[in-house]
N, C-alpha and C positions, 0 to 999 in steps of 0.2 A: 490459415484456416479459412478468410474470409476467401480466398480466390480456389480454395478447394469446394468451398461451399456454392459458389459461383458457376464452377464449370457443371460442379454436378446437378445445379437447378438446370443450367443450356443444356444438358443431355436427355436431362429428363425432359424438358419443354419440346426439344427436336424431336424424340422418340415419341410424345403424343402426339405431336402436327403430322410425323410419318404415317403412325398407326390410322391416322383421322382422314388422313387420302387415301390412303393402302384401303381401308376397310369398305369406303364405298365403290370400289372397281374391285373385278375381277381378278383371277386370278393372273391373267396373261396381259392385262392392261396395266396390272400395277409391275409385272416385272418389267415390259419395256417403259414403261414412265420413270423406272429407276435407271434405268442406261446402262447397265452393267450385262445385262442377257441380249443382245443382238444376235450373237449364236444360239442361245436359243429358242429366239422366238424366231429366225431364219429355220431352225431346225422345225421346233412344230408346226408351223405353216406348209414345210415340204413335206411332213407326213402324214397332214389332214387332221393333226392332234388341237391344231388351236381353238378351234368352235367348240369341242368336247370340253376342253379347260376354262373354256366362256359360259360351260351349262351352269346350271343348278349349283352341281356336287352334292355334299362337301367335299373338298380334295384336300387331299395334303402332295405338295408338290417338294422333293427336295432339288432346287435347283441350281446348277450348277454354274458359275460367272463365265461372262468371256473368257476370263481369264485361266479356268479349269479347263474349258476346250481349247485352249491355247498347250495345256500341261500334253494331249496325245499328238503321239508320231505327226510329222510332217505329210499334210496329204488326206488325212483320217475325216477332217470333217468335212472337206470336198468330194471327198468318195461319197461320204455317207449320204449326202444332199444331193448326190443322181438320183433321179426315178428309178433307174431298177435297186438301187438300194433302200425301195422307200420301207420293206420287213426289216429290215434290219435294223434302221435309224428307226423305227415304230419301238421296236422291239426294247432297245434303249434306252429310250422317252421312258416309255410306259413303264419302265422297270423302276425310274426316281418318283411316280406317283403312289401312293396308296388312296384306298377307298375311305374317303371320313376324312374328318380333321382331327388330327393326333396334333396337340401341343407339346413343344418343349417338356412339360411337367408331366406328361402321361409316358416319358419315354421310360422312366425313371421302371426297371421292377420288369422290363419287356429288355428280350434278347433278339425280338426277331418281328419282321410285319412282313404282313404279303403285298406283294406290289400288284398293281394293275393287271399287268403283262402275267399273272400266278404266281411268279418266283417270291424267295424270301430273300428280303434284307437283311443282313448284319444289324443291328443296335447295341452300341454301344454308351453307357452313361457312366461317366468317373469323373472327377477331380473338376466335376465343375462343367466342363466338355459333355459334347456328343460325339460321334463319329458314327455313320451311315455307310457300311462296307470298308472301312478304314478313311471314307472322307471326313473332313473335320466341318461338321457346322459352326460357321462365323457369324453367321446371324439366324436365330430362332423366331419363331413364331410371328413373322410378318403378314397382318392380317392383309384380308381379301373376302369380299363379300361373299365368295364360295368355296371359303378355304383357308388355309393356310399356306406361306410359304415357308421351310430353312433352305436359307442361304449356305451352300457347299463351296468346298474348295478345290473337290477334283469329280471328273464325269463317272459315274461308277453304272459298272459293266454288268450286266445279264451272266449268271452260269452257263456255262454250255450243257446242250440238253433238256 
């Protein structure tokens, strides 16, 4: 009990120190200070999206780890980070932001949100989980002084059309 009670004080202590840096940088500051988005903040820099996710906002960013652009085809995010692909890799991007900051707890009762880019997301809320077009958020509501991030686990795609 004692060493259950233990870990759960160090998680909770880490999740405040997190949320307590998270909150005074930005949105695209606090994901690369987390190390895990190199892909994409490589990716919003080649589409001119970085400065935009530096403004004001509020944004909600569902952002997707290295390791979710590791998940598409062999090739996919090298293409996509040429200049003449920069519509397309735009297109992308803009499609994991929505306008505003939407928490974790507002997802709850919503089946759908409009992305940046116009289209509509999937939302899903059950058993505890999110899922954002079938990606699964593994980490929610990661402040940022003009915004929010959830952390995804795979890159989810625009509709065609």
């Amino acid at each position: 009990m004692i060493m259950k009670t233990s870990i759960l004080a160090a998680a909770f202590a880490l999740a405040t120190s997190v949320s307590a840096l998270a909150s005074g940088k930005d949105i695209v500051d606090t994901a690369v200070e987390a190390g895990q988005f190199k892909t994409l903040a490589a990716a919003l820099t080649a589409a001119g999206l970085a400065d935009t996710l530096k403004g004001a906002g509020p944004f909600t960013v569902f952002a997707p780890t290295d390791d979710a652009f590791a998940k598409l085809p062999a090739g996919t995010v090298e293409n996509l980070l040429k200049p003449e692909n920069k519509q397309q890799l735009t297109d992308i991007l803009t499609y994991h932001v929505v306008a505003g900051k939407v928490m974790a707890g507002d997802v709850a009762g919503l089946d759908e949100a409009k992305s940046v880019n116009g289209k509509m997301i999937d939302l899903e809320a059950a058993g505890g989980s999110v899922k954002v077009n079938g990606a699964t958020v593994t980490t929610a509501d990661v402040a940022a002084s003009n915004g929010v991030i959830h952390i995804i686990d795979t890159v989810i795609l625009p509709p065609e059309g």
